[in-house]
C-alpha positions as CSV (number, residue, x, y, z in Angstrom):
1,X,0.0,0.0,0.0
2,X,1.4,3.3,-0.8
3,X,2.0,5.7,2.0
4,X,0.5,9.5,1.8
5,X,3.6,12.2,1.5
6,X,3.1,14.5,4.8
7,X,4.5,18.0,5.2
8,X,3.6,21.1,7.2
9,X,3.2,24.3,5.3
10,X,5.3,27.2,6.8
11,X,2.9,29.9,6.2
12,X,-0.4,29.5,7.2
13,X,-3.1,29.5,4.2
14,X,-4.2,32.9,4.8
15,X,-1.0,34.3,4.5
16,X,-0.1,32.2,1.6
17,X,-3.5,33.7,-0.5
18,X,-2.5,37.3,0.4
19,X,1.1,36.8,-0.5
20,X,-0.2,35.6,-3.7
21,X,-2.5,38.3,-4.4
22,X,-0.3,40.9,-3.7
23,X,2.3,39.5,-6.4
24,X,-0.5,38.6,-8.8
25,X,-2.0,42.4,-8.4
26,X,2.6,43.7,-8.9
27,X,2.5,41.6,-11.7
28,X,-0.7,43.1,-13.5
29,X,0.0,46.4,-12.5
30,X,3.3,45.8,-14.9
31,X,1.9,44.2,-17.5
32,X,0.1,46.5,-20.4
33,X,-3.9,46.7,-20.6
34,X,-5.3,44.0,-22.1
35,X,-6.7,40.3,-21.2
36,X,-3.6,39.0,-19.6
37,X,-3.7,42.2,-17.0
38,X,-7.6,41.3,-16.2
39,X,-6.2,37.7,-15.8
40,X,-4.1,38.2,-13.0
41,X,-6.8,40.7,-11.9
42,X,-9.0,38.4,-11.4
43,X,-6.6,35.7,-10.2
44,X,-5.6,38.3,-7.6
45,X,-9.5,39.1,-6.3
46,X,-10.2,35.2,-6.3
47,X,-7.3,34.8,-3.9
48,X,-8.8,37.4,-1.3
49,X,-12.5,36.4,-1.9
50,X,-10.6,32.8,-0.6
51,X,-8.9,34.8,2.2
52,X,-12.0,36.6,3.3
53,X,-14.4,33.6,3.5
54,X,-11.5,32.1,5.6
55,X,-11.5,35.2,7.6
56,X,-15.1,35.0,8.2
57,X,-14.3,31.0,9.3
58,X,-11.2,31.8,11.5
59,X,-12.8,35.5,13.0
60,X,-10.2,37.4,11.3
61,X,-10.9,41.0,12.2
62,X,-8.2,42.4,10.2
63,X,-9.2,40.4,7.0
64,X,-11.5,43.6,5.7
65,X,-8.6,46.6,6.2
66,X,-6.6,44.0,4.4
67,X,-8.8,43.6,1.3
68,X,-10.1,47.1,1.4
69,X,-6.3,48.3,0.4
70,X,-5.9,45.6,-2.1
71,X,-9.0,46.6,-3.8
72,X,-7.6,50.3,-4.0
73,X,-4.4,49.1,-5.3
74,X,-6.9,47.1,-8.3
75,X,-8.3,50.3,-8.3
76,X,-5.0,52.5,-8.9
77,X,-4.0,49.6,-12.1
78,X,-7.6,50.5,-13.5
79,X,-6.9,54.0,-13.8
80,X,-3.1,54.1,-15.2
81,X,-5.2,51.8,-17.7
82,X,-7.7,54.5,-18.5
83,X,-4.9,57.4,-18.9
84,X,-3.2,55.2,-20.9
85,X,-6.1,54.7,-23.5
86,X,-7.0,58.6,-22.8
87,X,-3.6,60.2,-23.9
88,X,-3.6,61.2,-27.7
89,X,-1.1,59.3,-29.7
């Protein structure tokens, strides 16, 4: 019978999903407008929908504050986006 591989994460899962959507949000904020940047957009609010239902499980208190700046920082890609496509070229 084969035995199941066991190892304990070093970060907890919470962290792990913010550390993730904080690189995925870095890395579309780089990348030029377009479907690949709305990929990792999305990628990015997926992981902190995961983190806040985990808040809500765990009684994170701190999980909204958290969120609530990521979301600005979504918000901050969107409008570089819209200068972008607003500047005459």
């Amino acid at each position: 019978m084969l035995r199941r591989r066991r190892s304990s994460q070093s970060e907890t899962l919470q962290s792990r999903l913010m550390k993730f959507a904080k690189e995925a949000r870095q890395k579309a904020s780089r990348l030029p407008p377009g479907p690949e940047q709305e990929d990792m957009l999305r990628k990015a609010r997926r992981a902190e929908t995961a983190f806040g239902r985990l808040a809500q499980f765990a009684g994170i208190a701190a999980a909204r504050s958290v969120i609530r700046e990521l979301r600005h920082a979504e918000y901050r890609v969107h409008q570089r986006r819209d200068r972008a496509h607003a500047e005459p070229g």
